[in-house]
N, CA, C and O atoms as a GROMACS GRO file, in nm:
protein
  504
    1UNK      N    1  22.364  15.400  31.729
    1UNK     CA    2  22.453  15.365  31.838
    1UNK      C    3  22.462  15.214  31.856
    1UNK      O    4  22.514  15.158  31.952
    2UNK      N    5  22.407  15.159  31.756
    2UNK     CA    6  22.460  14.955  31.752
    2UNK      C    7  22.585  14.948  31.756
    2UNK      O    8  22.657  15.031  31.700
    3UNK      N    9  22.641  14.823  31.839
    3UNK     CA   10  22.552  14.785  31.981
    3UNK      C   11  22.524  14.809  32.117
    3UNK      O   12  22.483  14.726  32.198
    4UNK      N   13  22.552  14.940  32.141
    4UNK     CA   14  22.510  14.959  32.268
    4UNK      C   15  22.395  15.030  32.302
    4UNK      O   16  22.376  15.054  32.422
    5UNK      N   17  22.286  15.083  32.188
    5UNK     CA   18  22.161  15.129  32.169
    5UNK      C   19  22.112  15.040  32.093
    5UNK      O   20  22.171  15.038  31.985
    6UNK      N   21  22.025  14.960  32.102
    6UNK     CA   22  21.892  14.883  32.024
    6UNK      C   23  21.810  14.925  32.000
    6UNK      O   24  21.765  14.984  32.098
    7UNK      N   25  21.709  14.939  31.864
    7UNK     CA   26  21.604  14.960  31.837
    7UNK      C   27  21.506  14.908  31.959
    7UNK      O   28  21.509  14.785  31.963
    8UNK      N   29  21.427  14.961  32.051
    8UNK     CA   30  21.352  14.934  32.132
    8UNK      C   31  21.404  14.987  32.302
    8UNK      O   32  21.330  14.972  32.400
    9UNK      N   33  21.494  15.026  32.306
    9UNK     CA   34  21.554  15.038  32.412
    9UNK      C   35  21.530  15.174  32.483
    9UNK      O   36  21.531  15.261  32.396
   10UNK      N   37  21.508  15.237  32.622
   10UNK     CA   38  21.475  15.361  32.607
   10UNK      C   39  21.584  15.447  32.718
   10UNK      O   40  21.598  15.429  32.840
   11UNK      N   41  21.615  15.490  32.678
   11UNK     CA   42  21.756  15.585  32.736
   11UNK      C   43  21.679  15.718  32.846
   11UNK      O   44  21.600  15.809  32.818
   12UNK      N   45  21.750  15.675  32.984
   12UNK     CA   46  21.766  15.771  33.074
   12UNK      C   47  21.865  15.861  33.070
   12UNK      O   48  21.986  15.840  33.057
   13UNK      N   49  21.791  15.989  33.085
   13UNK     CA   50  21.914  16.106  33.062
   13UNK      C   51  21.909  16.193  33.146
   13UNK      O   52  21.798  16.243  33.156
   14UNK      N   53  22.001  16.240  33.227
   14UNK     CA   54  22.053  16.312  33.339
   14UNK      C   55  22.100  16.438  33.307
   14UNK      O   56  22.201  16.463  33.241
   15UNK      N   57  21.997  16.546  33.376
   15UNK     CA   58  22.092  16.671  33.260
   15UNK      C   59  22.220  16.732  33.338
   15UNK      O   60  22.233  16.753  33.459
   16UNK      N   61  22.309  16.754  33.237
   16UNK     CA   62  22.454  16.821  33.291
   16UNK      C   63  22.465  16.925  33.223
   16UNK      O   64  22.402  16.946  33.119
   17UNK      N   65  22.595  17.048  33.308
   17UNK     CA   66  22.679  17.087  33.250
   17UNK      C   67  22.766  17.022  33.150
   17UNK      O   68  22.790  16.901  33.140
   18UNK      N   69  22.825  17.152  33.054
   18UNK     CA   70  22.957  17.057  32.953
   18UNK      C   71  23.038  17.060  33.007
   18UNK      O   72  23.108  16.981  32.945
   19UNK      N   73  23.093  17.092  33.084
   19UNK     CA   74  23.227  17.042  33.234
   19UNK      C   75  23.225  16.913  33.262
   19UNK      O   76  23.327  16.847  33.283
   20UNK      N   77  23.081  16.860  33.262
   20UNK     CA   78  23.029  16.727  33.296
   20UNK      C   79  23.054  16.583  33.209
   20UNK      O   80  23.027  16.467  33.238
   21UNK      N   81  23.097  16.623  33.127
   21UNK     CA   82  23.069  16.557  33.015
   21UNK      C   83  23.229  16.537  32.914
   21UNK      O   84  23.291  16.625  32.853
   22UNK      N   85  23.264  16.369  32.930
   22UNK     CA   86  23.377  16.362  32.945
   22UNK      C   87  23.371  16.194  32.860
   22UNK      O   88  23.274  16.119  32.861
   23UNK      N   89  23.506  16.170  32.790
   23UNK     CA   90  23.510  16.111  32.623
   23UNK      C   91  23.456  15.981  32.714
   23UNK      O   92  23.516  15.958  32.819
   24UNK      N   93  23.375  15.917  32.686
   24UNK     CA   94  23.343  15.795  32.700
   24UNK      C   95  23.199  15.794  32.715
   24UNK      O   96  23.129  15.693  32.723
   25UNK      N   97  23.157  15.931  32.718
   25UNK     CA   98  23.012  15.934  32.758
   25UNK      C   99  22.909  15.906  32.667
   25UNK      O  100  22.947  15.897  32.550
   26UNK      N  101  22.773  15.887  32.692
   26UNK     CA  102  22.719  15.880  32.572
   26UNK      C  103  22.639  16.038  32.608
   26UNK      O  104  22.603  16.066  32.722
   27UNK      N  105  22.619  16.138  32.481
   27UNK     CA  106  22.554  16.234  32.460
   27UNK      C  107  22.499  16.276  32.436
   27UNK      O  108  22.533  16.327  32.329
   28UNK      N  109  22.317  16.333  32.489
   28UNK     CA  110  22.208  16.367  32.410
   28UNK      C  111  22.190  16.499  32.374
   28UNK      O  112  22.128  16.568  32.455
   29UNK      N  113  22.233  16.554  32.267
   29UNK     CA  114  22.227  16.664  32.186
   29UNK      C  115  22.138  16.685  32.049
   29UNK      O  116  22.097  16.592  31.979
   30UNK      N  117  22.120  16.809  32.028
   30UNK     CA  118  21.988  16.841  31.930
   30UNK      C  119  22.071  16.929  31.789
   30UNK      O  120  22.132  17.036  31.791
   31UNK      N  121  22.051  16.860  31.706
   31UNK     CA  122  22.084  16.953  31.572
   31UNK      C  123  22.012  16.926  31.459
   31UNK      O  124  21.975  16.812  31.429
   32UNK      N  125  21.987  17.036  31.385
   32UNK     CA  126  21.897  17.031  31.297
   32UNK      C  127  21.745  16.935  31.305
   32UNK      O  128  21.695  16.851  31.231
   33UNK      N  129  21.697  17.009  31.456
   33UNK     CA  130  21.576  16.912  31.480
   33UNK      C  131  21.609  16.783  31.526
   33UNK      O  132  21.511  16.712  31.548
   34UNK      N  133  21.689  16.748  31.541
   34UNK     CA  134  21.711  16.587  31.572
   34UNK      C  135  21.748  16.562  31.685
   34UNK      O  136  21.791  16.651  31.760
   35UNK      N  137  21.739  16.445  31.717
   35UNK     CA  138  21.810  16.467  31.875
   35UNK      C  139  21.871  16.324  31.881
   35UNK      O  140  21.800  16.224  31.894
   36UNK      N  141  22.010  16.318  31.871
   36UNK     CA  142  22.123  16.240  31.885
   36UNK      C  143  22.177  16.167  32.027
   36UNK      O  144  22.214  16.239  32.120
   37UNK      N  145  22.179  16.047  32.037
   37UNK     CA  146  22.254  16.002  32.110
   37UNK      C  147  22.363  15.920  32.076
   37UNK      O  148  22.364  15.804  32.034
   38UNK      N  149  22.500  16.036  32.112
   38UNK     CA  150  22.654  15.962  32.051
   38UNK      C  151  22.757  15.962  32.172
   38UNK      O  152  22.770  16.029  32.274
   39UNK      N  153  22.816  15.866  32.119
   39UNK     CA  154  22.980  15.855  32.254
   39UNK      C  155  23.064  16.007  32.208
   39UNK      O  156  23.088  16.079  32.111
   40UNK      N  157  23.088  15.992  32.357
   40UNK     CA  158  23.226  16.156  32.310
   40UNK      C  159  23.297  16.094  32.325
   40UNK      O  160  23.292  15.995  32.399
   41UNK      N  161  23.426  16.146  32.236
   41UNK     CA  162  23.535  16.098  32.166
   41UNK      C  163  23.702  16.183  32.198
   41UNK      O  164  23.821  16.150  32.208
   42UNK      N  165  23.603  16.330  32.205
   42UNK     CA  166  23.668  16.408  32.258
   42UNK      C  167  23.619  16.580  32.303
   42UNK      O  168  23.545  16.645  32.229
   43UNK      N  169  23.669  16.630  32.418
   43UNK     CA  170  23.621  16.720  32.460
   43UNK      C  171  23.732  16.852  32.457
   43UNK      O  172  23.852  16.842  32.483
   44UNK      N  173  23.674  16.955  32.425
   44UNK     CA  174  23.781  17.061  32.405
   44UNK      C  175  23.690  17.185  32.588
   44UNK      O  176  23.621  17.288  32.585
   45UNK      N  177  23.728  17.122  32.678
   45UNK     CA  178  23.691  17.210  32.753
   45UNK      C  179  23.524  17.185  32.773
   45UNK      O  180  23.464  17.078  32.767
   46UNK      N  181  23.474  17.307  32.797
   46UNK     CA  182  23.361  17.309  32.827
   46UNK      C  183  23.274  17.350  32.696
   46UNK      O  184  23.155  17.319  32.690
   47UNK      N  185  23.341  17.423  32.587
   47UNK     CA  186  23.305  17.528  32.517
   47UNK      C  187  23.244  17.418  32.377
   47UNK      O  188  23.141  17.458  32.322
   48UNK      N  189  23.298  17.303  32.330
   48UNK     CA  190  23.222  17.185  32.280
   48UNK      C  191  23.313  17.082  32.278
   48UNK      O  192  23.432  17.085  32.312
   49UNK      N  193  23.226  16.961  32.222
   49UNK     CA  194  23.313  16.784  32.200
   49UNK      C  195  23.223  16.718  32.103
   49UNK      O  196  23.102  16.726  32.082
   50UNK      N  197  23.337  16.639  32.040
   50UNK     CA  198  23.319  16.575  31.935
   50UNK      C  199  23.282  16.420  31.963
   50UNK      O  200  23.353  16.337  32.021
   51UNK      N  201  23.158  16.403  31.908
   51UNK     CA  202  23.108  16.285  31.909
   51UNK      C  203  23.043  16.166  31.812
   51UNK      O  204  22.951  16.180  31.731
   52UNK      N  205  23.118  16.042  31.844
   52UNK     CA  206  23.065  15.969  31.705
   52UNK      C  207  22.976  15.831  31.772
   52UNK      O  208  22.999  15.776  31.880
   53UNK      N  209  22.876  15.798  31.677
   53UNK     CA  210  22.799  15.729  31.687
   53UNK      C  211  22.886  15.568  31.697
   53UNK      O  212  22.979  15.562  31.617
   54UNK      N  213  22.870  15.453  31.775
   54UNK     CA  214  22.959  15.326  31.778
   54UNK      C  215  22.956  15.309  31.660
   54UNK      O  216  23.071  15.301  31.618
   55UNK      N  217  22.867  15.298  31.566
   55UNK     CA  218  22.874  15.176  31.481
   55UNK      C  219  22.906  15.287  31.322
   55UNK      O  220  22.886  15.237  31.212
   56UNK      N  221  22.965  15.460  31.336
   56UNK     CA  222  23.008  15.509  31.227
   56UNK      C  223  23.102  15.515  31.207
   56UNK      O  224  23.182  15.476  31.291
   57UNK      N  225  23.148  15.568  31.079
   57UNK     CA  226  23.251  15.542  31.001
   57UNK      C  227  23.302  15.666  31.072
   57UNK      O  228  23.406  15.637  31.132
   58UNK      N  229  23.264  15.815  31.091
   58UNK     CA  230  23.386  15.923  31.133
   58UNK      C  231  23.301  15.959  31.229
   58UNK      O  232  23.210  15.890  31.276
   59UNK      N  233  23.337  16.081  31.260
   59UNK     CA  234  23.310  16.138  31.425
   59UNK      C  235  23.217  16.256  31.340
   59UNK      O  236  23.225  16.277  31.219
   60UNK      N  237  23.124  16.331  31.442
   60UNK     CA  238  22.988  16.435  31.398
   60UNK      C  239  23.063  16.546  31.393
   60UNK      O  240  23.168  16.554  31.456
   61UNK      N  241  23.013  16.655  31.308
   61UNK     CA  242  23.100  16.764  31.350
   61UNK      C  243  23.087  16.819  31.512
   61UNK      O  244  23.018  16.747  31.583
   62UNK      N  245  23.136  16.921  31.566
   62UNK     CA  246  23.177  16.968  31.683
   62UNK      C  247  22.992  16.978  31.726
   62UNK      O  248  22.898  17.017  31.656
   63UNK      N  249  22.996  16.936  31.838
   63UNK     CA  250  22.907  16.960  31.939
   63UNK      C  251  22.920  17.107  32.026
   63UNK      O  252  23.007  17.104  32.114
   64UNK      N  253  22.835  17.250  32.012
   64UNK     CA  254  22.854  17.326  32.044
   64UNK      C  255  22.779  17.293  32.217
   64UNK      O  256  22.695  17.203  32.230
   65UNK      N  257  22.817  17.365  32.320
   65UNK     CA  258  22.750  17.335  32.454
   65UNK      C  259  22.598  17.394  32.475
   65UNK      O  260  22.514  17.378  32.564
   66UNK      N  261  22.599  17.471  32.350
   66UNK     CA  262  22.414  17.535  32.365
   66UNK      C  263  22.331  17.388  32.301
   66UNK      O  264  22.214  17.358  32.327
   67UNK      N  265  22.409  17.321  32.227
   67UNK     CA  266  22.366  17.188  32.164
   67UNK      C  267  22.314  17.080  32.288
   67UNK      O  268  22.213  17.009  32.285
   68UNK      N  269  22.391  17.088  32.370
   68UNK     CA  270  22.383  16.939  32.474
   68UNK      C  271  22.243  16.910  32.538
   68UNK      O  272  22.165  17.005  32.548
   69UNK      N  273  22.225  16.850  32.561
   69UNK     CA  274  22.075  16.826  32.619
   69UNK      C  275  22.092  16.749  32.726
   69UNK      O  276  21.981  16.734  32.776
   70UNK      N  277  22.179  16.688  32.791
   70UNK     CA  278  22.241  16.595  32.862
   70UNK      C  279  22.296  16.458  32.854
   70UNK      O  280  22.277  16.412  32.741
   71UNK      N  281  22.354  16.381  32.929
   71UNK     CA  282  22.384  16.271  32.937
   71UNK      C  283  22.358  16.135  32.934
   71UNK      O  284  22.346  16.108  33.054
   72UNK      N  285  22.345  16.045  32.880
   72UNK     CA  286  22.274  15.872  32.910
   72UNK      C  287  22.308  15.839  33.056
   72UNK      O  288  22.419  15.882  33.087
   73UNK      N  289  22.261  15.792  33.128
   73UNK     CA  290  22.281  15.731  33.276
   73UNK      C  291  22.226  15.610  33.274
   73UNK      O  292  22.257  15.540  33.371
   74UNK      N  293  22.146  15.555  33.184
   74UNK     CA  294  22.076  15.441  33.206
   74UNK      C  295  22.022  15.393  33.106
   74UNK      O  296  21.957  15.485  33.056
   75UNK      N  297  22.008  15.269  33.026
   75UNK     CA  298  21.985  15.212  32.944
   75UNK      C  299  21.892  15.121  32.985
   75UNK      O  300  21.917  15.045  33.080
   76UNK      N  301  21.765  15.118  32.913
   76UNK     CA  302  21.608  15.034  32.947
   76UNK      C  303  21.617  14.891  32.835
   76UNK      O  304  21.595  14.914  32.716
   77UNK      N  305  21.644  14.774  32.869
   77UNK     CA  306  21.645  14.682  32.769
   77UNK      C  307  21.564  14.580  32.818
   77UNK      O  308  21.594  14.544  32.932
   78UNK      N  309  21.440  14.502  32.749
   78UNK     CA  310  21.372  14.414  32.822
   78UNK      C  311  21.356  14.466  32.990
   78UNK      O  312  21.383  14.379  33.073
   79UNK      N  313  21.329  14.554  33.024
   79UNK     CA  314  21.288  14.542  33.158
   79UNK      C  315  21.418  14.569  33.249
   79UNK      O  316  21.418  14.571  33.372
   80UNK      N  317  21.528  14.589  33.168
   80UNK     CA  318  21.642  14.538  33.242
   80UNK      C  319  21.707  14.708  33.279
   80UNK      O  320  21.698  14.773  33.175
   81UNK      N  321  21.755  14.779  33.371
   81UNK     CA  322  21.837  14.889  33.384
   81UNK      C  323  21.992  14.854  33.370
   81UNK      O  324  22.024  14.741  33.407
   82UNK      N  325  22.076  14.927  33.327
   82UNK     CA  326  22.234  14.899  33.274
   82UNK      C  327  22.245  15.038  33.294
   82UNK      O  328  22.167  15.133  33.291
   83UNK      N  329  22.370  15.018  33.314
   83UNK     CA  330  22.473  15.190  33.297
   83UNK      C  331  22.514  15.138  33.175
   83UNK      O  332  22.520  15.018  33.148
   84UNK      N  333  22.546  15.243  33.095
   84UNK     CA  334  22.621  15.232  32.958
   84UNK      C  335  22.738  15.244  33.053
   84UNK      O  336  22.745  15.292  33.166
   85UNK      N  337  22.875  15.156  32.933
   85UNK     CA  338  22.972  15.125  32.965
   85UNK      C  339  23.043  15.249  32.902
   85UNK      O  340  22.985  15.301  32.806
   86UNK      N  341  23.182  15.314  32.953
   86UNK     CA  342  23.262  15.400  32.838
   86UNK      C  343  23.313  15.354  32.718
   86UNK      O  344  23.319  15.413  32.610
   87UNK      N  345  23.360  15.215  32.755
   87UNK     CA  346  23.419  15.159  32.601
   87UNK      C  347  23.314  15.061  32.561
   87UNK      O  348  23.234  15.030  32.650
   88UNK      N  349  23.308  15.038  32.513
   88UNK     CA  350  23.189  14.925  32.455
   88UNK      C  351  23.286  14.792  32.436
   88UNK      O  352  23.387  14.796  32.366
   89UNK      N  353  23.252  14.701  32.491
   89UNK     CA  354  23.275  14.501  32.493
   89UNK      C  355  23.393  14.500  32.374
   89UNK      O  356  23.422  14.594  32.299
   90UNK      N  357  23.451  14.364  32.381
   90UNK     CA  358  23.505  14.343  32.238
   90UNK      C  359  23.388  14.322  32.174
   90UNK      O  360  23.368  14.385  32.071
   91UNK      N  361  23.308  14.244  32.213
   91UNK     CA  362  23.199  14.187  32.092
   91UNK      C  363  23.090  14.273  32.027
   91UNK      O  364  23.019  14.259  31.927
   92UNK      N  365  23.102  14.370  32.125
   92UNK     CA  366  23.057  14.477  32.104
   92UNK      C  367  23.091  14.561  31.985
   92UNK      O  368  23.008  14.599  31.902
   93UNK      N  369  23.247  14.593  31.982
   93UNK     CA  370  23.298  14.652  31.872
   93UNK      C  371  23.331  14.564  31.757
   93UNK      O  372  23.378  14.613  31.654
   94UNK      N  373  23.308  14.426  31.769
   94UNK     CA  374  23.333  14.347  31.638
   94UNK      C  375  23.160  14.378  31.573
   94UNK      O  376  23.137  14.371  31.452
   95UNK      N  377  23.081  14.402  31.646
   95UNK     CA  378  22.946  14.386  31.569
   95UNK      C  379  22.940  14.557  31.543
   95UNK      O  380  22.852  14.556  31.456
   96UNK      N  381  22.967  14.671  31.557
   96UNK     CA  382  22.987  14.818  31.572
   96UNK      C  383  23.082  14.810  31.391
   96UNK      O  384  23.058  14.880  31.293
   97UNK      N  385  23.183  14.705  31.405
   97UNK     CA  386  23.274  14.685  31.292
   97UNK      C  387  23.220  14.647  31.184
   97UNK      O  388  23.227  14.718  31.083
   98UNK      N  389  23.162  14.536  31.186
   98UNK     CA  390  23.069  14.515  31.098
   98UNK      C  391  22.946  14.578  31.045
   98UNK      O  392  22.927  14.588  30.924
   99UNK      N  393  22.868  14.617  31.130
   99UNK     CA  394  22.772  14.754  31.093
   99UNK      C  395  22.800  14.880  30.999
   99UNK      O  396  22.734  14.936  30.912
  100UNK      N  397  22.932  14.903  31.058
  100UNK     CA  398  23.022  15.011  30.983
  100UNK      C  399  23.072  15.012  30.839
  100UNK      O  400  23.111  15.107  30.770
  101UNK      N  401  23.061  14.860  30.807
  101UNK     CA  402  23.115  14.828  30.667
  101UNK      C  403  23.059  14.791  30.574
  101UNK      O  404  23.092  14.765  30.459
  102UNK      N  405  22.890  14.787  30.675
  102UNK     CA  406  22.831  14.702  30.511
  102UNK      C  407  22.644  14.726  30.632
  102UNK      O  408  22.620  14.704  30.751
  103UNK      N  409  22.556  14.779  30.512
  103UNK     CA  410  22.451  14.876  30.518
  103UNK      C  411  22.353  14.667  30.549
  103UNK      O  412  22.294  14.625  30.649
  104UNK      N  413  22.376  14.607  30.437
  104UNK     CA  414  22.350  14.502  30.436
  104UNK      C  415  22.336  14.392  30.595
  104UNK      O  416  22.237  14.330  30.634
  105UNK      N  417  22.483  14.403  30.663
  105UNK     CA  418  22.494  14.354  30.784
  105UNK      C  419  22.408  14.431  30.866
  105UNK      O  420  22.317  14.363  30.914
  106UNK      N  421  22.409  14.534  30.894
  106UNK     CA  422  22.334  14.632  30.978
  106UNK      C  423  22.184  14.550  30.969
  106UNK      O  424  22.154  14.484  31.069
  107UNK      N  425  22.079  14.551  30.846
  107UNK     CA  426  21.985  14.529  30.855
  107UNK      C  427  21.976  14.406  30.897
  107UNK      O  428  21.857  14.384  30.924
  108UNK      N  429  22.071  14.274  30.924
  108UNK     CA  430  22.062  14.147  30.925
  108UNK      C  431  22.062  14.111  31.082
  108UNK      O  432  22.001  14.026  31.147
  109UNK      N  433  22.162  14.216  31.119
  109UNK     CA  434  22.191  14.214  31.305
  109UNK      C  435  22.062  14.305  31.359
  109UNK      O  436  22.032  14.300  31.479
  110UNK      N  437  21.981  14.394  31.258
  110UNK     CA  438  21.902  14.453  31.359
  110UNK      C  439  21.735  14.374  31.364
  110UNK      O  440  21.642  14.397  31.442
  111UNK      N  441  21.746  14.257  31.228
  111UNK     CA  442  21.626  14.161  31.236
  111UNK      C  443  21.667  14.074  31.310
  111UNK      O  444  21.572  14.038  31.380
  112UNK      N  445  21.777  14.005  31.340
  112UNK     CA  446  21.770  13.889  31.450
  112UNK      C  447  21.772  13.997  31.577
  112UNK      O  448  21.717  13.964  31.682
  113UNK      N  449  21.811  14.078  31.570
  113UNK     CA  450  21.795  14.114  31.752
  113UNK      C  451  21.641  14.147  31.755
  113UNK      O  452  21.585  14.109  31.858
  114UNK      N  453  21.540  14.230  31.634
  114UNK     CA  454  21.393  14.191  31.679
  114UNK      C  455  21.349  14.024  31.703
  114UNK      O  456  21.294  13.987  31.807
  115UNK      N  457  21.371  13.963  31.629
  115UNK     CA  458  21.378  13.796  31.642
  115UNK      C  459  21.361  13.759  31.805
  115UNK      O  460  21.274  13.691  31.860
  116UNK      N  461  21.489  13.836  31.869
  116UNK     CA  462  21.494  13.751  31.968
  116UNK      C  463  21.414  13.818  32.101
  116UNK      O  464  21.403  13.783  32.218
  117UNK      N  465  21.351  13.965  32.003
  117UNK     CA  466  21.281  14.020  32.192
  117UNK      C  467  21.153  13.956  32.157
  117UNK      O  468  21.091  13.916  32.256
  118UNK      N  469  21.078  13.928  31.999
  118UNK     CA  470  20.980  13.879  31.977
  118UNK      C  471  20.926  13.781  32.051
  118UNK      O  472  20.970  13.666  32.041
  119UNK      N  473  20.788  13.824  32.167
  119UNK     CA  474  20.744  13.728  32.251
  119UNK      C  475  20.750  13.605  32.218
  119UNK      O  476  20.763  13.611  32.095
  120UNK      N  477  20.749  13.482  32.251
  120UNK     CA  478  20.694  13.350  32.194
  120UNK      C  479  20.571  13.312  32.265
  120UNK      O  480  20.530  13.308  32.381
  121UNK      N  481  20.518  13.282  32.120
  121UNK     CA  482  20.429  13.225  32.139
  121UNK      C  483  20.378  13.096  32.118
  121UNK      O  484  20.396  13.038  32.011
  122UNK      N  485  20.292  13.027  32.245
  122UNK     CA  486  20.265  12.888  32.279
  122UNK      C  487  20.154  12.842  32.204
  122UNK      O  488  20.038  12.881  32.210
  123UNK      N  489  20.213  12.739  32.119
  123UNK     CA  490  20.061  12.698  32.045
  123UNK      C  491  19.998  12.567  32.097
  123UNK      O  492  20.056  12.471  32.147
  124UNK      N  493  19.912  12.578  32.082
  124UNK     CA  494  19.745  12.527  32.165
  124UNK      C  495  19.760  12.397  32.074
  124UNK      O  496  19.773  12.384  31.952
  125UNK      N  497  19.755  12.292  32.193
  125UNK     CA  498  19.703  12.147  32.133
  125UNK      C  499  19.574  12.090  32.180
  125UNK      O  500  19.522  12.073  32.290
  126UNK      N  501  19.536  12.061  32.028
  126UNK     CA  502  19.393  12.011  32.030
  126UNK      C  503  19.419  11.912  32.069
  126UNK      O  504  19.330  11.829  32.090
   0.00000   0.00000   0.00000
């Protein structure tokens, strides 16, 4: 979900109905053992919705409603609480764009963003 999920970040989730749950959301659902958090994209009712990760190339197959596990409400970054947004920033989707196109960029944006939570540390003068 780069960039609006970071490696380190820890997601509050609110459980809903699929009535509840509407295209802009982000979605915590379980398949094949896994447990996904993606934007919906689109919802067919209550019965499932289709959801794709920001930074992929196509959308997941159909999200059945026995699948859902609930909703994101809150995003944990440095200490910090955020609502996830429905659309994600421009700058947001230029770095989502880039991620998407090259496996290479991905690993380059996800070492400077450790870079920059990396404490600093003060070195000692003798």
């Amino acid at each position: 979900m780069l960039p609006t999920v970071w490696p380190g970040d820890t997601l509050i989730i609110n459980r809903v109905v699929p009535g509840e749950v509407v295209a802009g959301d982000i979605a915590l659902f379980g398949r094949d053992r896994r447990l996904f958090a993606h934007r919906v994209v689109r919802s067919n009712g209550a019965e499932e919705f289709v959801t794709r990760g920001d930074s992929m190339r196509s959308a997941d197959a159909p999200v059945a409603k026995e699948d859902l596990l609930g909703k994101v409400s809150f995003i944990v970054r440095d200490g910090k609480c955020m609502e996830p947004r429905k659309t994600p920033r421009f700058g947001e989707r230029v770095v989502a764009a880039l991620v998407r196109r090259s496996g290479i960029a991905a690993r380059v944006v996800v070492g400077v963003h450790g870079l920059r939570r990396r404490p600093r540390v003060q070195e000692e003068q003798d």
